[in-house]
PAZAPA-4460 file (N, C-alpha, C; in steps of 0.05 Angstrom, whole numbers, plus 32768, in hexadecimal, padded with zeros to 4 digits):
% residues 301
    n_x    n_y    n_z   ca_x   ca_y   ca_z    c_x    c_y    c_z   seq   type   mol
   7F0E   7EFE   820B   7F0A   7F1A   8212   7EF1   7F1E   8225     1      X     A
   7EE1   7F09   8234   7ECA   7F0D   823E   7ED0   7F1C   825D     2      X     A
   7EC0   7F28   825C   7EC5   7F46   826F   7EDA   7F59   8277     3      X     A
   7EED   7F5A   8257   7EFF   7F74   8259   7EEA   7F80   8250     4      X     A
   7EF9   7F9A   825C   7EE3   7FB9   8247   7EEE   7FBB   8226     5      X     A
   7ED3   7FC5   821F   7ED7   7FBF   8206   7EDF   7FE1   8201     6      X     A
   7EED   7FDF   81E8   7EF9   7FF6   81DA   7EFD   7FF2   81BF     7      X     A
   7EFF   8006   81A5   7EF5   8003   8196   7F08   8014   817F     8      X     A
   7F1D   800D   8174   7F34   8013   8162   7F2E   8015   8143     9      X     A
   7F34   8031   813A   7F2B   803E   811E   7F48   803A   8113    10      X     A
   7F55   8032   80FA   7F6A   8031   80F1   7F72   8035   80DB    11      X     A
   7F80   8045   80C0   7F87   8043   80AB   7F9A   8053   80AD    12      X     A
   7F9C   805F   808C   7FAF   8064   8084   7FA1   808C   808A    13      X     A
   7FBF   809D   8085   7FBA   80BE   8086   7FA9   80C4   8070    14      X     A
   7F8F   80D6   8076   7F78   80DE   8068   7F60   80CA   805D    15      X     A
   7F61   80A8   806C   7F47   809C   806A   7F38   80A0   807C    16      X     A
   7F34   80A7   8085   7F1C   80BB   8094   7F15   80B9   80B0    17      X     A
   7F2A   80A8   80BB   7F28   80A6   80DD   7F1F   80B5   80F6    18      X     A
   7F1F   80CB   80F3   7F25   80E9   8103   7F01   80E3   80F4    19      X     A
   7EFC   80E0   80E4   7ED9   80ED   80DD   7EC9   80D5   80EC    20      X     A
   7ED6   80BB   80E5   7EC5   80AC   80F0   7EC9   80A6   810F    21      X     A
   7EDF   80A9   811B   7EE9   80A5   8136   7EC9   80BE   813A    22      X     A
   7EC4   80D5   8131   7EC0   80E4   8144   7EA3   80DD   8140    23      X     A
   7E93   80CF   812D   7E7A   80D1   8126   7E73   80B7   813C    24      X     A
   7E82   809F   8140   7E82   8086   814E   7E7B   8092   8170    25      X     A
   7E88   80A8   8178   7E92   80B4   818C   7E77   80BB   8194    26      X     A
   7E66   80C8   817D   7E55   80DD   8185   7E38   80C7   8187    27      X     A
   7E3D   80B3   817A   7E24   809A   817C   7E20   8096   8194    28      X     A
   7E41   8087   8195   7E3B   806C   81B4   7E4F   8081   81CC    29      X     A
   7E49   8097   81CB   7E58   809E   81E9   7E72   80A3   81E5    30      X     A
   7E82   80A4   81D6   7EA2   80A1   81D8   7EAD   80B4   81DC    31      X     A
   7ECC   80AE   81E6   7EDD   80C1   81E6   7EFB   80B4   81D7    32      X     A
   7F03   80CA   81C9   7F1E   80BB   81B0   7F2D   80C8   81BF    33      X     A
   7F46   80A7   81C0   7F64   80AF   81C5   7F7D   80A5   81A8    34      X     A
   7F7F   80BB   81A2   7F90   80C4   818F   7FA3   80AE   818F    35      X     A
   7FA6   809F   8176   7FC0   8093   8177   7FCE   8097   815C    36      X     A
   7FD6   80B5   8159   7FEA   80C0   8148   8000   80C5   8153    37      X     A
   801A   80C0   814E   8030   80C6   8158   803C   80E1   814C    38      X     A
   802F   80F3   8141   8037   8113   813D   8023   8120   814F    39      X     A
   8007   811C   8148   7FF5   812F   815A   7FFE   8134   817A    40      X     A
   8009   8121   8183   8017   8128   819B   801F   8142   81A8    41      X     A
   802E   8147   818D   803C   815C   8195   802F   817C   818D    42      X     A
   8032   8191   81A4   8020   81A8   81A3   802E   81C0   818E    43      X     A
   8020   81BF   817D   8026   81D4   8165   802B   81C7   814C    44      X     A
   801C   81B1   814F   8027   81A7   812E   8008   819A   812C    45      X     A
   7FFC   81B1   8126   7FDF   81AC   811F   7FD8   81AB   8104    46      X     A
   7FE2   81BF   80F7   7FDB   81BA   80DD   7FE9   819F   80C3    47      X     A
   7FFD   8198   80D2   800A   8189   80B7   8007   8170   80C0    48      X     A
   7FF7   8166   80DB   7FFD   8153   80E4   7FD2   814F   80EA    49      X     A
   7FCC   8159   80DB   7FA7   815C   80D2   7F9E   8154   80EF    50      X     A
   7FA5   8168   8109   7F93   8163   8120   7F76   8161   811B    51      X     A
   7F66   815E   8127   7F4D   815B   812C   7F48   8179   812F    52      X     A
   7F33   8188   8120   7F2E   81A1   8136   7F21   81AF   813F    53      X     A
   7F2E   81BE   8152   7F26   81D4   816A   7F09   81CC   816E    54      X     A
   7EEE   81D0   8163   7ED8   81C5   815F   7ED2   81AA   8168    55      X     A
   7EE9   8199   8148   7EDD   817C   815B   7EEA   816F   816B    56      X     A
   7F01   8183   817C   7F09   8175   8199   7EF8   8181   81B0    57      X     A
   7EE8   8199   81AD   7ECD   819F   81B6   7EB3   8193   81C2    58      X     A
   7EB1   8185   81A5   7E96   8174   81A2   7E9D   8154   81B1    59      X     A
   7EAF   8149   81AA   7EC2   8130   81BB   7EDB   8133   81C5    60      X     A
   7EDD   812B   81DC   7EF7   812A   81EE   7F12   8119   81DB    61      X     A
   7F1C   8128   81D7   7F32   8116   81CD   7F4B   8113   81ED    62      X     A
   7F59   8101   81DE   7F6F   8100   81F3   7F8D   80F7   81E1    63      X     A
   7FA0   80FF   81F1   7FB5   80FB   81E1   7FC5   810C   81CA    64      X     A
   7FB8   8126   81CD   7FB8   8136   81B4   7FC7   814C   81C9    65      X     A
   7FDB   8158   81BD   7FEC   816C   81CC   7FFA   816D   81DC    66      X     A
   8007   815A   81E3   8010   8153   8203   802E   8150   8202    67      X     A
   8031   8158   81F2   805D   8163   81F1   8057   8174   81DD    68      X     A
   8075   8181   81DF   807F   819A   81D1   8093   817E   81BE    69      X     A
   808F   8191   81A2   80A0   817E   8189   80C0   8180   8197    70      X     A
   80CC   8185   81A8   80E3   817F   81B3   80EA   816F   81CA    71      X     A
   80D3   8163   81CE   80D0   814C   81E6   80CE   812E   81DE    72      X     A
   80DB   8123   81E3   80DB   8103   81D9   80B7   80F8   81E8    73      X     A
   80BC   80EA   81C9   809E   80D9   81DA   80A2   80B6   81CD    74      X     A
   809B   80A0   81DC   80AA   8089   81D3   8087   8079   81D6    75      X     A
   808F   8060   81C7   8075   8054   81C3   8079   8051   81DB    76      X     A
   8084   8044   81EF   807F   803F   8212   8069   804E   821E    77      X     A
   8077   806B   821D   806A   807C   822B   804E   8083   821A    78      X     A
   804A   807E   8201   8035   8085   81F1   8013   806C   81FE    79      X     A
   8025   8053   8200   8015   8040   8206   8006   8043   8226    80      X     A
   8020   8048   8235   8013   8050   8255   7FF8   8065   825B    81      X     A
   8003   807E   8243   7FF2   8090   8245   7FD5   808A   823C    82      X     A
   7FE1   8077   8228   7FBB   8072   8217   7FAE   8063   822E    83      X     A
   7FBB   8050   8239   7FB0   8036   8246   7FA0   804F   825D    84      X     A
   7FAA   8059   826B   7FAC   806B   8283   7F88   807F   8278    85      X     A
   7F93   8089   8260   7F79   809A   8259   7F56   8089   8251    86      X     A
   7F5F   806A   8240   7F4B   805D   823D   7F3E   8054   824F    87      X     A
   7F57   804C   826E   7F45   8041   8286   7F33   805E   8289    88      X     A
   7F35   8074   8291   7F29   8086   8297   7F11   8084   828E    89      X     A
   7F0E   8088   826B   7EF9   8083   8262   7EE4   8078   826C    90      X     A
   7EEE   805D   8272   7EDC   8045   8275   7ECE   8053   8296    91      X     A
   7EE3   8052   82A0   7EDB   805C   82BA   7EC8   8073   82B4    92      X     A
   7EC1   8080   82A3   7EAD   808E   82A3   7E8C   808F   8293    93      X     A
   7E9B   8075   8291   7E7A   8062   8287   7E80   8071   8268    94      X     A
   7E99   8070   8256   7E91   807D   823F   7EAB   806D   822A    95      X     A
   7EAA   8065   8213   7EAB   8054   8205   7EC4   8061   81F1    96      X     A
   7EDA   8055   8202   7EFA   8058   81EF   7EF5   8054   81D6    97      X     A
   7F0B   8062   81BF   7F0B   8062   81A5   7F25   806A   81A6    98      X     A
   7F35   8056   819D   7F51   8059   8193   7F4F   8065   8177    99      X     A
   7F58   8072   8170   7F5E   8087   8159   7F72   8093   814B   100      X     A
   7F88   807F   8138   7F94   808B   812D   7FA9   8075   8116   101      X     A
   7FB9   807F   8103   7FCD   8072   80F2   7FE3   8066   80FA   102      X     A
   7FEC   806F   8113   8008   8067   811D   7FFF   8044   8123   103      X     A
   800D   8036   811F   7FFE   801C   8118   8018   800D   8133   104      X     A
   8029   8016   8133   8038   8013   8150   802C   8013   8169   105      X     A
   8024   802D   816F   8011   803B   817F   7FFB   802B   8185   106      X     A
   7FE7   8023   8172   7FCE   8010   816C   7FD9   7FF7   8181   107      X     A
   7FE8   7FE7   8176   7FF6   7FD0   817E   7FF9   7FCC   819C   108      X     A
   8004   7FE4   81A4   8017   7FE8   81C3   7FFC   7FED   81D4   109      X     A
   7FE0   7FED   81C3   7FD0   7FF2   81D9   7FC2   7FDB   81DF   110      X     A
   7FB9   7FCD   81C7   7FA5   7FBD   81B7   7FB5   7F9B   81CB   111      X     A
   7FCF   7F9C   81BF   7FDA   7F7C   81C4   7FE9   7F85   81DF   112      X     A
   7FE9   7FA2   81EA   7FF6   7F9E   8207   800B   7F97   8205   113      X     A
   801E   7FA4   81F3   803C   7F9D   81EE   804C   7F9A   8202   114      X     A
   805F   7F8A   8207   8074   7F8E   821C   8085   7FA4   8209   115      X     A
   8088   7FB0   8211   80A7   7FC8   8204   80BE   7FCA   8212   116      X     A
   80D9   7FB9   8207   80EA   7FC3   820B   80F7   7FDB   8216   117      X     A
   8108   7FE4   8221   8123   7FF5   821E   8137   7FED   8216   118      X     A
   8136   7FF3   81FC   8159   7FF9   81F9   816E   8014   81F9   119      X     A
   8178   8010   820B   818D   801F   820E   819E   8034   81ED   120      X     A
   81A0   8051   81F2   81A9   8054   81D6   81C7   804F   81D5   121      X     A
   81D3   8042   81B8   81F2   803B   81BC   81FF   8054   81B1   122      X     A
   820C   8065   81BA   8210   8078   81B2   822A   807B   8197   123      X     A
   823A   8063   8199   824C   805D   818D   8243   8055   816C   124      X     A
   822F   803A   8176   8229   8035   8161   8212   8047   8150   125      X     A
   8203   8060   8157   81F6   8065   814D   8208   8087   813E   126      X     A
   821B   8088   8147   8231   8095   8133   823D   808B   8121   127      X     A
   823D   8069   8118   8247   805F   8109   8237   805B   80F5   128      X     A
   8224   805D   80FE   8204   8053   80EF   8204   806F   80D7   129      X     A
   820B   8085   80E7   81FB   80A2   80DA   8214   80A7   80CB   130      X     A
   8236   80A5   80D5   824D   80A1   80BD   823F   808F   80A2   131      X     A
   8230   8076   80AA   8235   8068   808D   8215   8076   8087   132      X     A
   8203   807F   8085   81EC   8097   807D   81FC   80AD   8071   133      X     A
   8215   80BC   8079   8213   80D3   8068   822D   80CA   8050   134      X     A
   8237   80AE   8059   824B   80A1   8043   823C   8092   8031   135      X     A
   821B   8083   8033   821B   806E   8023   81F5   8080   801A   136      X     A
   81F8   8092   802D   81D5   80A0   8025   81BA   808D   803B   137      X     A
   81B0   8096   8040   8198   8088   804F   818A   806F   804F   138      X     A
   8186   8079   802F   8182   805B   8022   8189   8041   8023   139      X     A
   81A3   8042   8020   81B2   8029   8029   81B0   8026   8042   140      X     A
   81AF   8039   8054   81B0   802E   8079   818B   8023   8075   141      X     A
   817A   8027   806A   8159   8027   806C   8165   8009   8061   142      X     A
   816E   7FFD   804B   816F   7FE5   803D   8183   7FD3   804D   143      X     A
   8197   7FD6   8064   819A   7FD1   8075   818D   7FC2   8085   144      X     A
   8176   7FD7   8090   8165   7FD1   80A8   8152   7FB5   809E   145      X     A
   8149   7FBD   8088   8132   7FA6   8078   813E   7F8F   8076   146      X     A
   8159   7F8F   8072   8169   7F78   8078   8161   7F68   8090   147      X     A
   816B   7F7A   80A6   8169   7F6E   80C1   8156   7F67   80C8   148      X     A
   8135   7F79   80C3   8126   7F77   80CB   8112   7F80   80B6   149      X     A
   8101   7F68   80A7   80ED   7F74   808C   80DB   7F7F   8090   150      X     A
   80CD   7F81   80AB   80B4   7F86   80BD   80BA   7FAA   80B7   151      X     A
   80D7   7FB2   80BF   80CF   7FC9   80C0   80D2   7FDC   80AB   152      X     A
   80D8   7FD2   808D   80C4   7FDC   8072   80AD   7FEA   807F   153      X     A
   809B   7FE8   808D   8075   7FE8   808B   8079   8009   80A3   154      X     A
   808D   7FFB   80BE   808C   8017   80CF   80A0   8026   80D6   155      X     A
   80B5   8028   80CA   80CE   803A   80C8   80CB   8048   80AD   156      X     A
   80C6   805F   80A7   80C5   8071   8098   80E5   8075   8089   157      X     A
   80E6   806E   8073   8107   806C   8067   8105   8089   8063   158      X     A
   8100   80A2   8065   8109   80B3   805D   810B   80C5   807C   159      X     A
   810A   80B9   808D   8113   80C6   80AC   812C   80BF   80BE   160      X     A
   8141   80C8   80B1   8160   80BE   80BC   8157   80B3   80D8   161      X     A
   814B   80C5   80E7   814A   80B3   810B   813C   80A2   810E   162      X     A
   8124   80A5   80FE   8119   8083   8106   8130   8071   80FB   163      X     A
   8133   8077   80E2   8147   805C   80D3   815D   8058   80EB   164      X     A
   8166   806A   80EF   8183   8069   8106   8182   8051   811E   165      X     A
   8167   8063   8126   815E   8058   8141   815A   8032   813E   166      X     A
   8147   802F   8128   8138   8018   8128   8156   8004   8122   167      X     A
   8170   800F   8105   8184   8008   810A   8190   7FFE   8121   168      X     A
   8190   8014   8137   81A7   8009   8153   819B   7FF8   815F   169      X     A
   8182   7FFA   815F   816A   7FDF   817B   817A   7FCA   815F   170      X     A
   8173   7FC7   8145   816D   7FA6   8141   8190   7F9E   8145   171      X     A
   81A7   7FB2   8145   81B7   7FA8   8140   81C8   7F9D   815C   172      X     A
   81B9   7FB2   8178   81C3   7FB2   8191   81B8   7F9C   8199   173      X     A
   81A8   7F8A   8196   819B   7F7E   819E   8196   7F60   8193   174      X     A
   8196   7F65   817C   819A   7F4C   816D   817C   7F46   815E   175      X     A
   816E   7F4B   8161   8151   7F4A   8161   814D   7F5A   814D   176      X     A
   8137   7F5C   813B   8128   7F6A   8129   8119   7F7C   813A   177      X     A
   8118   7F96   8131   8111   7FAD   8146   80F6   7FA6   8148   178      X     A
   80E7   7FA1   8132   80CA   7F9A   8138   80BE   7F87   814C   179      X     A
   80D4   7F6E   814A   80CE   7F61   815F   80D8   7F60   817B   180      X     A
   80DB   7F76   8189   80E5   7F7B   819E   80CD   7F79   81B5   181      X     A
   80BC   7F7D   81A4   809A   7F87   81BB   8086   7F6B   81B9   182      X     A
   8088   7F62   81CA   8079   7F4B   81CA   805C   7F4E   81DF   183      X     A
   8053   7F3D   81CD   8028   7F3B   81D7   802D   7F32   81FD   184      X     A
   801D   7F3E   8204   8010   7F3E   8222   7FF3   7F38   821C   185      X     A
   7FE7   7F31   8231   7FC9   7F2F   8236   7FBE   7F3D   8233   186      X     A
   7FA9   7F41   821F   7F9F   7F5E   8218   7F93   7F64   8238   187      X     A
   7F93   7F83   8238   7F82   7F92   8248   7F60   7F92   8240   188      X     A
   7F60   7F95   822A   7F44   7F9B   8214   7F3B   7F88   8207   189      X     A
   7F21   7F8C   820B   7F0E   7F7F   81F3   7F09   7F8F   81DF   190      X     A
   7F18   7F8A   81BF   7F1A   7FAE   81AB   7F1A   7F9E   8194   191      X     A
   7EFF   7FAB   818A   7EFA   7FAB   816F   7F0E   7FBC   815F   192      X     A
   7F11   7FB6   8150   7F27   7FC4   8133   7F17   7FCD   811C   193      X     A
   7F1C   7FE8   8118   7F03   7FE5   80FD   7F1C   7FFD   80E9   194      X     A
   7F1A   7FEE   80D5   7F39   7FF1   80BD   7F25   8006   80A6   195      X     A
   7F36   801C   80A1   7F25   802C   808B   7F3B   802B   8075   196      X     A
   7F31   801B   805F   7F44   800F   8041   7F2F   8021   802C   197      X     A
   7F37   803A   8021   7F2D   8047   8008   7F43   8034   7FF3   198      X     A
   7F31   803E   7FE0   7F35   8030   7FD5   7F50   804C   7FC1   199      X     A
   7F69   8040   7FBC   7F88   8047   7FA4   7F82   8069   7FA6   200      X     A
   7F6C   8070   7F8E   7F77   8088   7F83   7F63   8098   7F89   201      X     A
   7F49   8093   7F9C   7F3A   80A0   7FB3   7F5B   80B0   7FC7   202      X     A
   7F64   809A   7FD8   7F73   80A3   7FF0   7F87   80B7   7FE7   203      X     A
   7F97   80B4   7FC5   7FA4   80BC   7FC0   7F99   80D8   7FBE   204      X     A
   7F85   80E3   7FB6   7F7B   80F9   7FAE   7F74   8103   7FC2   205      X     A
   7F6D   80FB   7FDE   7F65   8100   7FF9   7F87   810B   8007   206      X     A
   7F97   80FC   7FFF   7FAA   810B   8008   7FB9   8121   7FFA   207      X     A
   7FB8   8129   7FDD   7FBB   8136   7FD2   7FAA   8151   7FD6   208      X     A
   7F8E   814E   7FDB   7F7B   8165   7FE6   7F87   8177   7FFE   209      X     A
   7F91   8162   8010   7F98   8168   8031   7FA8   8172   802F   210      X     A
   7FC1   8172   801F   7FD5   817C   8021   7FD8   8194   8016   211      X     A
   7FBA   819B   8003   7FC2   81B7   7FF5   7FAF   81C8   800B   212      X     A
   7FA5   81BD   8014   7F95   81C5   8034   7FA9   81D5   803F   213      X     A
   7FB1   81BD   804D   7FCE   81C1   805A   7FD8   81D4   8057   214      X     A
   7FE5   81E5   8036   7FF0   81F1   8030   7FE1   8210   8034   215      X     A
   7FC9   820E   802D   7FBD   822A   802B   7FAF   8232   804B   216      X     A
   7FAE   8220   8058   7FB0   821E   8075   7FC3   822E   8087   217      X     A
   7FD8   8229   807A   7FF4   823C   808B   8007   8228   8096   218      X     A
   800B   820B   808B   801F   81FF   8092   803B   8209   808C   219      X     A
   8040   8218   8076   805F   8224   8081   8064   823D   8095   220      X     A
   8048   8240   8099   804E   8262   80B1   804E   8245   80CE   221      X     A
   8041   822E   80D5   803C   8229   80E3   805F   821B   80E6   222      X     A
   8068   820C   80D8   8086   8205   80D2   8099   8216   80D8   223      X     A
   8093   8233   80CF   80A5   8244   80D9   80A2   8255   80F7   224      X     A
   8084   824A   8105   8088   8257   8121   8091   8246   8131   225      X     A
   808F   8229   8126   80A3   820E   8134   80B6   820F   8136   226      X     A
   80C5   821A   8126   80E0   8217   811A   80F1   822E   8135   227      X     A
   80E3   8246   8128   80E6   8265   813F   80E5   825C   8161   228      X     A
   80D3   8244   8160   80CC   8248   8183   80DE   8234   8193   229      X     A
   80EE   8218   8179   80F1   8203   817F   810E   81F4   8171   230      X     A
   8118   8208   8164   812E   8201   814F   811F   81EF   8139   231      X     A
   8132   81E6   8123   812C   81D3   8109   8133   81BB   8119   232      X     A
   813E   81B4   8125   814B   8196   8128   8134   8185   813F   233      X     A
   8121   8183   814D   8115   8173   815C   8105   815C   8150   234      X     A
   8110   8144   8156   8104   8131   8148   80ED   812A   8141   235      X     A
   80D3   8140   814A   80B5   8144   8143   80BF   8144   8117   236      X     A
   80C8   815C   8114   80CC   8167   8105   80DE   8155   80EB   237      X     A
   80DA   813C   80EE   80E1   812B   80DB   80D1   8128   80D3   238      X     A
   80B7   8129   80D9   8094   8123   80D4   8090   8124   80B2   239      X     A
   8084   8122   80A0   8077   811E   808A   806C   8136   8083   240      X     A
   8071   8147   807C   806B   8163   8076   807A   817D   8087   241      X     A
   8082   8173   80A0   8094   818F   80A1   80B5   818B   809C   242      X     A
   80B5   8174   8098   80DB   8165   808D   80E1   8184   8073   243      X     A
   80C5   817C   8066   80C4   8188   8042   80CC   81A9   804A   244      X     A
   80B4   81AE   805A   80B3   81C1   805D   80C5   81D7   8069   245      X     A
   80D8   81BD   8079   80EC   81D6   8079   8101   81D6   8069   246      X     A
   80FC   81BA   8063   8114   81BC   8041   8112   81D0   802E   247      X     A
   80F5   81DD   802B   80F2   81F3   801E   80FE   8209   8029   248      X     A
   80FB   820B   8043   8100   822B   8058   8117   8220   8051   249      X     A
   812F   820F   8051   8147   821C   8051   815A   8214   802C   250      X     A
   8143   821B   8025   814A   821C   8000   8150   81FE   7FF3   251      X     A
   814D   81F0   8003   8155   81D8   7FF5   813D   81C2   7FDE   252      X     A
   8129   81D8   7FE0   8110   81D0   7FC5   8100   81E5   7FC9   253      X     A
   80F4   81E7   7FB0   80E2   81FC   7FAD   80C4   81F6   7FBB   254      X     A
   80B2   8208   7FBC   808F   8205   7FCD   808C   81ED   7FBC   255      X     A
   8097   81F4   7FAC   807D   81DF   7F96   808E   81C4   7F98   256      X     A
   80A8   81BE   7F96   80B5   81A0   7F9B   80AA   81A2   7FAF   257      X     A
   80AF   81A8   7FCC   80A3   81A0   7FE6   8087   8193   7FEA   258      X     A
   8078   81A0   7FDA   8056   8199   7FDD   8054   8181   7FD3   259      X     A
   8068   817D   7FBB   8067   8161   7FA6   8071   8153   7FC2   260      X     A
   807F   8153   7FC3   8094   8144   7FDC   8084   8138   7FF3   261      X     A
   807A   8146   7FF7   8059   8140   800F   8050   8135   8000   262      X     A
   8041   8137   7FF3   8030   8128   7FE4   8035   810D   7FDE   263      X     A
   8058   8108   7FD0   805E   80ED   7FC9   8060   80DD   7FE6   264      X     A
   806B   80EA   7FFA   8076   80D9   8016   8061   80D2   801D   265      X     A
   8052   80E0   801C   8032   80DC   802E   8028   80CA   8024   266      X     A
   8021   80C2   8008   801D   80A7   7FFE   802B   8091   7FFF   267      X     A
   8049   8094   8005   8053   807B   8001   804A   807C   8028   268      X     A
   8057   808D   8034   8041   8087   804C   8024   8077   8056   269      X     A
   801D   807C   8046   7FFA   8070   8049   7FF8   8058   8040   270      X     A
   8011   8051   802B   8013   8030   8020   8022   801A   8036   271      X     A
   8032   802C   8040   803D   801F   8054   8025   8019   8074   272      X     A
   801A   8029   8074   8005   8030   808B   7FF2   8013   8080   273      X     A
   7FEA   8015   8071   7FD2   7FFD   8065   7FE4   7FE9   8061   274      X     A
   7FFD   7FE4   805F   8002   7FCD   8060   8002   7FC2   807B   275      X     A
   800E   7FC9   8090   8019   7FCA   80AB   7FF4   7FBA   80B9   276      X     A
   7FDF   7FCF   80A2   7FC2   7FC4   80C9   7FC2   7FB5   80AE   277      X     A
   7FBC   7FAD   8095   7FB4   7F98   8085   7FC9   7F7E   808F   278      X     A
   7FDB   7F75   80A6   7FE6   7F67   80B5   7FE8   7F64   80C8   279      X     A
   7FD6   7F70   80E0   7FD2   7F77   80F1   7FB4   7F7B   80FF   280      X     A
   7FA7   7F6B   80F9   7F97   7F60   810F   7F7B   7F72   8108   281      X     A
   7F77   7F7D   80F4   7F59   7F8D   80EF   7F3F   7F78   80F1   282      X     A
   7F2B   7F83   8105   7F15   7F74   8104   7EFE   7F71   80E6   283      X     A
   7EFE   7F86   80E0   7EF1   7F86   80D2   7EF5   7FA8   80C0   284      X     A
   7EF7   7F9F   80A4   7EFD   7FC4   8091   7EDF   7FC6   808F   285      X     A
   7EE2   7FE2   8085   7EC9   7FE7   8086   7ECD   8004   8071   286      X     A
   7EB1   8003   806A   7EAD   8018   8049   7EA2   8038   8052   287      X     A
   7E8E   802A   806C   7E7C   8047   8074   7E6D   804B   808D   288      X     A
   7E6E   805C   8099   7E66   8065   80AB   7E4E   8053   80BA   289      X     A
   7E3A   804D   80A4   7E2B   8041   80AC   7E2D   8021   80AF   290      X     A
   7E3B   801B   80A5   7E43   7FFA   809E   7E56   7FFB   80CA   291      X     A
   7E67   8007   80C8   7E79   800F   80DF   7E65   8010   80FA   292      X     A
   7E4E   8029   80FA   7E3F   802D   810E   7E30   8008   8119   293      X     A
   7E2F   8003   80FB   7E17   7FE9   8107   7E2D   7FCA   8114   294      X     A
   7E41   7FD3   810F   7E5E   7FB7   8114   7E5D   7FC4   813A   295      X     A
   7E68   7FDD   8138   7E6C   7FE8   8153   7E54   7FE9   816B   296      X     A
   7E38   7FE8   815E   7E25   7FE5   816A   7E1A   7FCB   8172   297      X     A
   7E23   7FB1   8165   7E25   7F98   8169   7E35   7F8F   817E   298      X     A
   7E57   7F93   8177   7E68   7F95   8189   7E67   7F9B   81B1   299      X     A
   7E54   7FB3   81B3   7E47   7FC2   81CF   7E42   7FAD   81D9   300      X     A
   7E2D   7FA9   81C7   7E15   7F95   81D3   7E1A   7F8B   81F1   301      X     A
***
């Protein structure tokens, strides 16, 4: 890595504390954070998708935050070009990138310089795929996929028909395990990794807090001006809290199943999230702020 620019990647699971420490790292050594969440993307899904805010995109430049409408496709390709594109900037401005976020895909496509595929969508086969989903239930197409490919247990979300669908037609069009379709290039970067691991029934209670946040916040008024501006169906809206949420708006569980509902996904979410960087290349975990400041301040040097 001797004389790439160095850059400097915050990673865990939803509600270990990234967004606090990305922004406190930021405000030490100069930085500017580029978002690597694959919901914050999208503009109006602030609340269920815990933007950073108004304030502390203020106090630090973020990047990557807002930049489609939840009815615009956004693909790790284009996610990776854009980061690469925004961190050169950085640098170019004498100020010190911070990758920032859970999508552990995202992380990867910047970090190892993924080659990424295209695959073509099969339109045939991915009607056959969604026949045996509403004949055999999801489940079985999710137990399917793990077949083909065990990798993607950790980043295909079993309870989101399109990812399952999708990740389905690549491993099956192709022959290949969908995970391994993206293969390592020469890094661009010299990038520390710094992994935030709370510890079981801390994180669990951290996301249980957030979500009743969330709730008294105005996440179903915010769900229902999405919904009004944008229809129910845009594949943003498979996301981890507004799936529930409109399962409630259209009677199919009560406030209170829905909230449970968040609550349980979101954890098995965050188990999956810590498994995925606990295999994936973390330099070093870390407990606290201060332990982090003095690794990242070494690192500069």
């Amino acid at each position: 890595m001797v004389n790439k620019p160095k850059i400097i990647a915050i990673v865990g699971s939803t509600a270990s504390g990234k967004t606090a420490l990305g922004i406190t790292l930021a405000r030490r050594f100069g930085g500017e954070i580029v978002s690597a969440d694959s919901r914050q993307v999208y503009r109006g899904m602030d609340i269920g998708t815990a933007k950073p805010s108004a304030e502390e995109r203020r106090a630090i430049p973020h990047h990557l935050i807002d930049i489609k409408d939840p009815n615009e496709d956004y693909t790790v390709a284009e996610y990776q070009r854009d980061a690469i594109v925004a961190i050169e900037s950085i640098i170019a401005r004498g100020n010190v990138p911070l990758l920032v976020g859970g999508t552990g895909l995202y992380v990867r496509a910047v970090v190892e310089n993924l080659n990424i595929p295209k695959t073509q969508a099969d339109p045939a086969l991915r009607a056959e795929i969604e026949a045996d989903i509403a004949r055999d239930g999801l489940g079985a197409a999710f137990k399917r996929l793990i077949t083909l490919d065990p990798e993607a247990a950790y980043v295909v979300d079993p309870k989101n028909p399109r990812r399952v669908v999708r990740a389905l037609e690549v491993a099956i069009t192709t022959g290949e395990p969908f995970t391994a379709q993206r293969r390592k290039n020469e890094p661009l970067f010299d990038v520390l990794i710094l992994g935030l691991d709370p510890a079981p029934e801390v994180l669990r209670e951290r996301i249980d807090d957030r979500i009743d946040a969330m709730m008294r916040d105005g996440l179903v008024a915010e769900v229902q001006g999405l919904i009004g501006k944008y229809g129910p169906t845009p594949v943003a809206f498979d996301a981890i809290g507004y799936r529930e949420v409109i399962a409630y708006l259209n009677g199919e569980l009560s406030l209170a199943n829905a909230v449970a509902a968040m609550k349980l996904n979101t954890w098995h979410y965050a188990k999956r999230q810590m498994t995925w960087f606990r295999k994936s290349g973390v330099n070093q975990w870390i407990s606290s702020e201060a332990e982090a400041t003095t690794i990242v301040s070494e690192f500069l040097k």
